[in-house]
C-alpha positions as CSV (number, residue, x, y, z in Angstrom):
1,X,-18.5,68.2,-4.5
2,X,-19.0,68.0,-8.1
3,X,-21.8,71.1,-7.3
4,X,-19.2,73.0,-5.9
5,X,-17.2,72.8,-8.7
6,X,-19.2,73.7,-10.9
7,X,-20.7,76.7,-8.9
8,X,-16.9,77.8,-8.8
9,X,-16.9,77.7,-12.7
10,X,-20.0,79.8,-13.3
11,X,-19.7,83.7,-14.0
12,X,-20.0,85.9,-11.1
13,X,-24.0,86.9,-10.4
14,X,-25.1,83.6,-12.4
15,X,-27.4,81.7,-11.2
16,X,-27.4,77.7,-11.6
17,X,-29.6,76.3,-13.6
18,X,-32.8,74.1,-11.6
19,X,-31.7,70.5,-12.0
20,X,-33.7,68.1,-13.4
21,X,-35.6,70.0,-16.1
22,X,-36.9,68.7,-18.8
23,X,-39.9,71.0,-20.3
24,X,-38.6,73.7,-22.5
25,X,-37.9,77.3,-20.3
26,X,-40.3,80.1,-20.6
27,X,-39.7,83.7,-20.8
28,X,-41.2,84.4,-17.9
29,X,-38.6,81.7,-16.0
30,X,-36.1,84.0,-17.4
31,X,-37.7,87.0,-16.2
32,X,-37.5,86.4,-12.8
33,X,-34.0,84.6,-13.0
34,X,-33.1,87.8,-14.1
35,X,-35.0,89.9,-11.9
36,X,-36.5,91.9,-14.6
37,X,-39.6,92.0,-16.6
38,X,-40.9,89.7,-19.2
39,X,-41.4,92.8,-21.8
40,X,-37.9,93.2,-20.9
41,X,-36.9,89.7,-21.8
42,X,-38.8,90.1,-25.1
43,X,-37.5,92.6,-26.1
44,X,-33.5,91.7,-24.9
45,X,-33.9,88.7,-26.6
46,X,-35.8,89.3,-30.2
47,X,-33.3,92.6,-30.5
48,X,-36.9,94.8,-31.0
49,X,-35.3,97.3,-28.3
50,X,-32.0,98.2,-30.6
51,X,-34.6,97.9,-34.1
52,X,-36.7,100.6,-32.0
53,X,-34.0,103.0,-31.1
54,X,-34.4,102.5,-27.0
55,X,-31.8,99.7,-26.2
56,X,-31.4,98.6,-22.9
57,X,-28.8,99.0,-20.5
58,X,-25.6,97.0,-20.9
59,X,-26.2,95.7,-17.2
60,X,-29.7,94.4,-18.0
61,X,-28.5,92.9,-21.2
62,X,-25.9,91.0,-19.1
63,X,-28.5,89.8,-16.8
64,X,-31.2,88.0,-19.4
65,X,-28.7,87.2,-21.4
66,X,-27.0,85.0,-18.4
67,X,-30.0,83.7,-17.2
68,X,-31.4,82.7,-21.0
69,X,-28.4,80.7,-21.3
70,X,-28.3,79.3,-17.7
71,X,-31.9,77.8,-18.2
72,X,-31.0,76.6,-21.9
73,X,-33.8,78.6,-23.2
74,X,-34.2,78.7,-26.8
75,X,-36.8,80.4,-28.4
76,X,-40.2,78.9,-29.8
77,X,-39.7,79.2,-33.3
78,X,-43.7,78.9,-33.8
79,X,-43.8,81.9,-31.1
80,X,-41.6,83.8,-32.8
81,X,-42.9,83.4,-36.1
82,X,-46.9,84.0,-34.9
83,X,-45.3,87.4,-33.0
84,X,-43.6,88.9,-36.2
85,X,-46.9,88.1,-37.9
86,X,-45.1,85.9,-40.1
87,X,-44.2,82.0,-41.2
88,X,-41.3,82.5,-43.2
89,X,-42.9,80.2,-45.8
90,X,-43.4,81.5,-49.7
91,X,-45.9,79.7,-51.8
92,X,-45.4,78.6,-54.9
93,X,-48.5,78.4,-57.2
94,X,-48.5,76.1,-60.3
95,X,-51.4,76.4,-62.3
96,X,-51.6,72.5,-63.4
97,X,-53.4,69.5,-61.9
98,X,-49.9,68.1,-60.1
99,X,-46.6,69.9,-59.2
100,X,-44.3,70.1,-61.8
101,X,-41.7,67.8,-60.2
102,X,-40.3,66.1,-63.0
103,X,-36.9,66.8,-64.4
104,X,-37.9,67.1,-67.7
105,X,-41.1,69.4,-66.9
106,X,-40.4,73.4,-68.0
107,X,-40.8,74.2,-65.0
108,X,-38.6,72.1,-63.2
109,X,-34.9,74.8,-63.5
110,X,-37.5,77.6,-62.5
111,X,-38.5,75.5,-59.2
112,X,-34.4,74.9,-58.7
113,X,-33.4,78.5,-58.7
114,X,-36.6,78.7,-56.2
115,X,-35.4,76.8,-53.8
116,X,-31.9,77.4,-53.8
117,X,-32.8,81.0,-53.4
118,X,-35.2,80.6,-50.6
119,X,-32.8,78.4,-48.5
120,X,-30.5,81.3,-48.8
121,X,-33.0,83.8,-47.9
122,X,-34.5,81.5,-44.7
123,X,-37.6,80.6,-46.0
124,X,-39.6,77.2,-46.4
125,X,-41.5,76.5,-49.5
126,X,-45.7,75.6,-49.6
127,X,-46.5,74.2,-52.9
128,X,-50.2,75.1,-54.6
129,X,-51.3,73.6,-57.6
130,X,-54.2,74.6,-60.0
131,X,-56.5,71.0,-58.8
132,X,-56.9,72.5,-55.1
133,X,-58.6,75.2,-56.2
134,X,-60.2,74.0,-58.9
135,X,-57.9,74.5,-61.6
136,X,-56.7,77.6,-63.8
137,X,-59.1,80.5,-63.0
138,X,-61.3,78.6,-61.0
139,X,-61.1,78.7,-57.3
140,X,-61.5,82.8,-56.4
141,X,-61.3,83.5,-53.3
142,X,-60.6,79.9,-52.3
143,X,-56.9,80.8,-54.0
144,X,-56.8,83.8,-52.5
145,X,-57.1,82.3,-49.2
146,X,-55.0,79.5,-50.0
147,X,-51.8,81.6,-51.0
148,X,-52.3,83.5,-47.6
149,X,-51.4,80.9,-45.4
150,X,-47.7,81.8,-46.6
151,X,-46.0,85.5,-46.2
152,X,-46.0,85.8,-50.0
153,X,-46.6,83.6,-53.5
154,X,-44.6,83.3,-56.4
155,X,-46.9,82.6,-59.4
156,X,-45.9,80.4,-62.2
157,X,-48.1,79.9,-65.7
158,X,-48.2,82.0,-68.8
159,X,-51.9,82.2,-68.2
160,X,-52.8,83.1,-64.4
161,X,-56.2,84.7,-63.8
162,X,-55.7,88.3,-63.9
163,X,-58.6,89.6,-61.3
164,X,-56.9,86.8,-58.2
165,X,-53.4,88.8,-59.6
166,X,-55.4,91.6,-59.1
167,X,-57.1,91.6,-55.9
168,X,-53.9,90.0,-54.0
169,X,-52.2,93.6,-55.6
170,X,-55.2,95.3,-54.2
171,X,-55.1,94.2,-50.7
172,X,-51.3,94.3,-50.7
173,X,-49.9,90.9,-50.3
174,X,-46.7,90.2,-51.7
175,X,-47.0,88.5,-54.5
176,X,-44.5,88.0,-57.7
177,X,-45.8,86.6,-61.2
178,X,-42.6,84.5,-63.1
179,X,-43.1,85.9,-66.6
180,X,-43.4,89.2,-68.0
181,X,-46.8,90.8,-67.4
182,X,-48.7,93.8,-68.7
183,X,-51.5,93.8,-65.8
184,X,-52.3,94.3,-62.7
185,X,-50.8,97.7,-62.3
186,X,-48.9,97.4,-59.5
187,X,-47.7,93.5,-59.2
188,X,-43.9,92.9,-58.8
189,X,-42.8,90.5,-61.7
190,X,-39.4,89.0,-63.6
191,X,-39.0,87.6,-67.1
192,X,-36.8,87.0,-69.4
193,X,-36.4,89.5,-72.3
194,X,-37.9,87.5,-75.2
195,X,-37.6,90.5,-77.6
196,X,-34.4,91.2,-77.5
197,X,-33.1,87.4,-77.5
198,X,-35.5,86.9,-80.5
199,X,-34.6,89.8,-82.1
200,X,-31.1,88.6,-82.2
201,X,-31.8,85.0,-83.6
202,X,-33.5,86.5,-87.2
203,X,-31.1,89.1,-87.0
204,X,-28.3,86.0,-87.0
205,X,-30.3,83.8,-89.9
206,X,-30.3,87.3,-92.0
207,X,-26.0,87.6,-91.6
208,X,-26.4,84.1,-93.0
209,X,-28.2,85.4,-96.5
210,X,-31.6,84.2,-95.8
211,X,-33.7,86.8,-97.2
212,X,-37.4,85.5,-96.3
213,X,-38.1,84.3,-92.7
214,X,-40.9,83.1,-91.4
215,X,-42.3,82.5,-87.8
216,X,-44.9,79.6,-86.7
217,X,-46.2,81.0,-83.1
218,X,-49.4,78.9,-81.8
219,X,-52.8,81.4,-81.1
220,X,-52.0,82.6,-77.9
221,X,-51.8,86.2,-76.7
222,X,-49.8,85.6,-73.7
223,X,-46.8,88.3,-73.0
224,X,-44.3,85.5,-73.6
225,X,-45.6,84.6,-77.0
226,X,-46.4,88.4,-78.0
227,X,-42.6,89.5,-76.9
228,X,-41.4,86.8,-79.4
229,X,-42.7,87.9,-82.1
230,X,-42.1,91.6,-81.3
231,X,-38.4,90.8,-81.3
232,X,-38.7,89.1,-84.7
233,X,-40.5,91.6,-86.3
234,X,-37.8,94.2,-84.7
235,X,-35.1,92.0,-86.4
236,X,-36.7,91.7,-89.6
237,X,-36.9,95.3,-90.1
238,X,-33.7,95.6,-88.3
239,X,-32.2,93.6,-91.2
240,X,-33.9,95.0,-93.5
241,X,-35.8,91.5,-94.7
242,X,-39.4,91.6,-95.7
243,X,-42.1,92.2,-92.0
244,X,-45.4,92.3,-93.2
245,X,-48.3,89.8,-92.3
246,X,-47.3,87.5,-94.6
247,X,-43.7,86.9,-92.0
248,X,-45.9,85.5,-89.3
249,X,-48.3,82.4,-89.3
250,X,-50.7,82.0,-86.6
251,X,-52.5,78.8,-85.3
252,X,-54.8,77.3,-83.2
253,X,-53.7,73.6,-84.3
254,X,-50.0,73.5,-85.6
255,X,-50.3,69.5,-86.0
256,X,-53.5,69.9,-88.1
257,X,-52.3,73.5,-89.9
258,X,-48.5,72.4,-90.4
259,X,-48.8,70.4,-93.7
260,X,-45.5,68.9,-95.9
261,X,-47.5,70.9,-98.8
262,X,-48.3,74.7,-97.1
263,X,-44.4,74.2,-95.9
264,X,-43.5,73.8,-99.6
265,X,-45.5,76.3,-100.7
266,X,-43.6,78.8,-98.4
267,X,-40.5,76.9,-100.1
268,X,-41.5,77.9,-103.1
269,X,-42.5,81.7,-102.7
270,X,-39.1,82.3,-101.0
271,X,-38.8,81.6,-98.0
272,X,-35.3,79.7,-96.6
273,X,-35.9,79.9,-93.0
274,X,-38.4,78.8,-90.6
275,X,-38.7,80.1,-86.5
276,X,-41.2,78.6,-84.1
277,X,-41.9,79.8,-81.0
278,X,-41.7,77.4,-77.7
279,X,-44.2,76.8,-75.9
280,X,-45.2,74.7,-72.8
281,X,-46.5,71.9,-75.1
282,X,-44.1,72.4,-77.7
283,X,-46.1,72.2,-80.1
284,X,-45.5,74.7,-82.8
285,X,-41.9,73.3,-83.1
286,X,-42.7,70.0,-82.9
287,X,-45.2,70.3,-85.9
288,X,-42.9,72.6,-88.2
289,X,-40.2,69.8,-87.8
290,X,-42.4,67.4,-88.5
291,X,-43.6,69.5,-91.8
292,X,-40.6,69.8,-92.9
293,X,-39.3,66.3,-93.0
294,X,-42.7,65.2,-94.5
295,X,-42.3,67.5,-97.3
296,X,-38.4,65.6,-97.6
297,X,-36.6,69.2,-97.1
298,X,-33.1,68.8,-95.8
299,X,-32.3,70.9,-92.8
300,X,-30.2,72.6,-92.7
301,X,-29.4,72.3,-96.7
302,X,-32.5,73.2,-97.9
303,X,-33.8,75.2,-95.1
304,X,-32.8,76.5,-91.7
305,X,-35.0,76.4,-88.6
306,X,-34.3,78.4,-85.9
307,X,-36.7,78.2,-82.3
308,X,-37.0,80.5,-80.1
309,X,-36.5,79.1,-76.9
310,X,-35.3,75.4,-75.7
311,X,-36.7,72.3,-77.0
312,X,-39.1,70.3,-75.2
313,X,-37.3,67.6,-73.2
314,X,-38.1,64.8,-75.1
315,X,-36.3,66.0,-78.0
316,X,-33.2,67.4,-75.7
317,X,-31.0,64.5,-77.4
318,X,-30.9,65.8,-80.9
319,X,-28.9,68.3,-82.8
320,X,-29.5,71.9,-81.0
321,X,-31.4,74.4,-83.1
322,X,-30.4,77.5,-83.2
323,X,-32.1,80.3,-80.4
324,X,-31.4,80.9,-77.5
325,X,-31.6,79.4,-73.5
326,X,-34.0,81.0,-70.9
327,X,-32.1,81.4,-67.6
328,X,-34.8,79.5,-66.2
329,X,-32.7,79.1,-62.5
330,X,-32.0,82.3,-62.9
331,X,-35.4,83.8,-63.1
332,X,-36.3,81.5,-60.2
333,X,-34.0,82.9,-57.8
334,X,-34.7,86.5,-58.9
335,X,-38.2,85.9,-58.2
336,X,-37.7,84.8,-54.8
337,X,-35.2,88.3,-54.4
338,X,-38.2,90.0,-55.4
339,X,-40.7,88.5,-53.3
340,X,-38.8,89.2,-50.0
341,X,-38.4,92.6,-50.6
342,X,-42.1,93.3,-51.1
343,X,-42.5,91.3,-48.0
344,X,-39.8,93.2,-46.6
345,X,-41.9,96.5,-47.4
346,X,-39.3,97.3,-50.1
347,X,-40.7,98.5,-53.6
348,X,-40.4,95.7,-56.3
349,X,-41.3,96.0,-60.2
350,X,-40.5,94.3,-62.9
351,X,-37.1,92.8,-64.1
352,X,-36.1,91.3,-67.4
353,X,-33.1,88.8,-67.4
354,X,-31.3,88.0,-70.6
355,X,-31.1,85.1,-72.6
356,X,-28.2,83.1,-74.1
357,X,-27.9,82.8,-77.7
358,X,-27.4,79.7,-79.7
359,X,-26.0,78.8,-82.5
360,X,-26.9,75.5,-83.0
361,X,-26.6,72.9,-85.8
362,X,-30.2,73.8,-87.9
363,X,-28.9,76.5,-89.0
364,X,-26.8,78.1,-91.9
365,X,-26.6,79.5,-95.4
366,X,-29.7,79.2,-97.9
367,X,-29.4,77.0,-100.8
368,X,-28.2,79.1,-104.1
369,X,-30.8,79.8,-106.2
């Protein structure tokens, strides 16, 4: 009786589903449910027939599509996946030794934007790190071959090895580099413009009165470093304050270079106002404050310092100094947009975000003379 009923119930031409199953329904179950092929099946069912511009009939349609849903079948997502020749997982590779998981790590706001974005775009994440392959530029083709297990990789480190960049742009496999980069011609990358926000940080110590600036940026020749001190030289000259060599002091070792008596020695030939560039270690700003409170220089009374970036973590709980705020989850989700249009086929270069400015409280007029 309760058979009958629920015959009566069904739609017209639908055929009852065998009673009892248990293992998941095949294609080919549907197939012959239907009474058509299994190509047919496929191709009802994944939409290729609409994508391809030869739809089947409306009849036929109605027919897998009754019998699909009369078994229960759901598609094998692994299936799937393996016959679009994709995963639908992006890698994420991390130059360093262990993920970057902690809260307080640079790279933590970059990996939240990732994520966020590639939930929204239907992707899973596969995590890489620097150790598996034998650290920063080590590894060759075991990276190489590593990252290809996912459909693309996003690549995060001011210093990743230029010829793996390179031959993953050479063999065409979508790949986007977080951080402005100069080469390899050809790869997909977004940054955030460092000139322009550093530009506008002297050009706000100038409309203060300081008249001498100086910038401490560690001896590096990464994009991110060099952009920096493009934008300051730009705002020097912009504001008409003094740009030649003597406006930018270079070092390998900041804690060992940065001494109470070279930072009053700049004190005395002029200078009011100190920038520092940020870094991963943080190290050029953690030595010029450092300097500066040895040599027993108020801040910002004496002098102002200015950094161009955020503060390392550690030192989040003090007075903000004036710069500005990289719109690190922003430049993580506009990497992921990126990366799914190359692996979408679509072109992709390379975008700049802005900053945000800050005031701060390290900053204001210099002392009268």
């Amino acid at each position: 009786m309760v058979a009958k009923e629920a015959a009566g119930r069904a739609r017209p031409g639908r055929t009852p589903a065998p009673a009892g199953r248990r293992a998941r329904p095949r294609q080919a179950e549907v197939a012959r449910l239907a009474g058509v092929s299994q190509a047919t099946v496929s191709l009802v069912l994944s939409g290729r027939d609409i994508a391809t511009g030869r739809p089947i009939s409306a009849e036929t349609r109605a027919k897998v599509l009754d019998a699909a849903h009369s078994l229960g079948y759901v598609p094998d997502p692994a299936a799937s996946r393996l016959a679009a020749a994709r995963n639908n997982l992006l890698g994420v590779f991390s130059f360093t030794a262990t993920f970057p998981t902690d809260v307080r790590h640079s790279y933590y706001p970059f990996l939240v934007g990732v994520e966020q974005e590639a939930a929204a775009q239907g992707y899973d994440l596969v995590l890489f790190t620097g150790s598996s392959t034998g650290g920063a530029g080590a590894g060759g083709a075991g990276a190489l071959n590593r990252v290809r297990l996912a459909d693309g990789c996003l690549f995060l480190g001011r210093h990743a090895p230029a010829d793996e960049l390179r031959r993953l742009v050479a063999d065409d496999f979508p790949v986007v580099h977080v951080g402005r980069r100069d080469e390899p011609e050809g790869l997909a990358w977004v940054g955030a413009d460092y000139v322009s926000a550093s530009r506008e940080v002297v050009t706000a110590l100038a409309g203060l009165g300081h008249r001498r600036v100086l910038l401490v940026r560690e001896d590096d020749d990464a994009p991110a470093s060099t952009d920096r001190e493009r934008g300051f030289l730009d705002g020097l000259v912009g504001s008409g304050l003094p740009a030649g060599p003597g406006a930018v002091f270079r070092t390998g070792d900041p804690g060992g270079d940065l001494t109470a008596d070279r930072v009053r020695a700049w004190v005395a030939e002029g200078v009011t106002a100190f920038v520092a560039e940020e870094t991963d270690t943080g190290a050029a700003w953690r030595a010029l404050r450092a300097a500066v409170d040895a040599a027993g220089l108020d801040c910002p009374g004496q002098v102002s310092l200015a950094l161009l970036g955020s503060p390392p973590a550690d030192l989040a709980d003090e007075p903000a100094p004036m710069g500005f705020d990289i719109p690190r989850p922003a430049l993580g989700a506009e990497a992921v947009r990126l990366l799914a249009a190359r692996i979408a086929g679509r072109p992709a270069e390379g975008t700049l975000v802005a900053c945000a400015f800050r005031p701060g409280a390290t900053a204001g007029p210099p002392p009268a003379p």
